[in-house]
N, C-alpha and C positions, 0 to 999 in steps of 0.2 A: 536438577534442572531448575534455571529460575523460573519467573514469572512471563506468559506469553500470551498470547491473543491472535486468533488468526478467524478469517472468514473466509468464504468461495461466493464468486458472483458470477453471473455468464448476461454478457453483454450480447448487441445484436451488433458490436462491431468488428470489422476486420482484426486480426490478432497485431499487425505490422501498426496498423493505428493506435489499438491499443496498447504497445509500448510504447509508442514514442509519447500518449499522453499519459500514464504513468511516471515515463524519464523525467518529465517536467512539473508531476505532481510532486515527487519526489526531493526535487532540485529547489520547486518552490515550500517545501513543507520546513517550517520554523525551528532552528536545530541541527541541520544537517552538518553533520563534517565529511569534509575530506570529497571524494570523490562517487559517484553511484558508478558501481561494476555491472556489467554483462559478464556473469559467472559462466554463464552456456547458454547456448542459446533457447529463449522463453526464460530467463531469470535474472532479474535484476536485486540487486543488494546494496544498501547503503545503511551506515553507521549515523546515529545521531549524536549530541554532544551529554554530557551527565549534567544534571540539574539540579535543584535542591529536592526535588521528587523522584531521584533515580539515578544510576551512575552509568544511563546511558542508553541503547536501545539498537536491535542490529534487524532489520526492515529488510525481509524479501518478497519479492511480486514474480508469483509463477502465471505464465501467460500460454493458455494452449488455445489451440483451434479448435472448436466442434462445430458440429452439422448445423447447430442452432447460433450460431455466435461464439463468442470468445468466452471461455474459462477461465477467471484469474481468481487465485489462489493469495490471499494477502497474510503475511503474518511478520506480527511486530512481538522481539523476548527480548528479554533484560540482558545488557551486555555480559552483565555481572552473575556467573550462573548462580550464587546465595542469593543473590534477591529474591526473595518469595511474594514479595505482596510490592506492586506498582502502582498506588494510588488512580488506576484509571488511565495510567500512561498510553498502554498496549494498547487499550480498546480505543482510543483518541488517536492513535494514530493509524489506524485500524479503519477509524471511520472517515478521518480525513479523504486518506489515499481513494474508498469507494466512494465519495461523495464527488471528488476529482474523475472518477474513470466511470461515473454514471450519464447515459446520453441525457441532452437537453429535453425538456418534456417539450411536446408539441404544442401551439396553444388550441383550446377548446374550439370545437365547433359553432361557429356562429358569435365567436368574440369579434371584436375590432383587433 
């Protein structure tokens, strides 16, 4: 098995919200080829292109419901199963994707 990265976040938003902003974090992330599937439903999957740092990357976002907010499950592995070592790739896009499907912070109390 190659190189992978995956993280678990649980949002306070609806599950239908957070795919559809996923779909478009996905859509917008640098790389992408081809198409992002709805394998089943709460799963999306999208392939990225091979670089001079990797020969490619295959991106799922598992999206469930809970009592507290949404569950998403992110995990970014090497298309290529020998690749053993990704210069940072997985977790970069690893952190994009959460940084995309994090609520906006409130601003402070007592700001302008």
């Amino acid at each position: 098995m190659g190189a992978s990265y995956e993280e678990t976040m649980t949002v306070p938003i609806a599950a239908a919200d957070v795919g559809q902003r996923a779909f478009e974090v996905l859509r917008n992330l640098q790389g992408a080829a081809g198409s992002i599937a709805t394998t089943r439903p709460g799963v999306l999957s999208a392939s990225f292109r091979a670089t001079w740092r990797s020969w490619g990357e295959k991106i799922t976002v598992h999206i469930d419901q809970a009592s507290d907010g949404t569950v998403v499950r992110i995990r970014s592995a090497c298309a290529f199963p020998f690749q053993f070592f990704d210069w940072g790739v997985n977790r970069g896009n690893v952190q994009q994707i959460r940084a995309g499907l994090e609520p906006p912070h409130a601003p402070e109390a007592g700001r302008p």
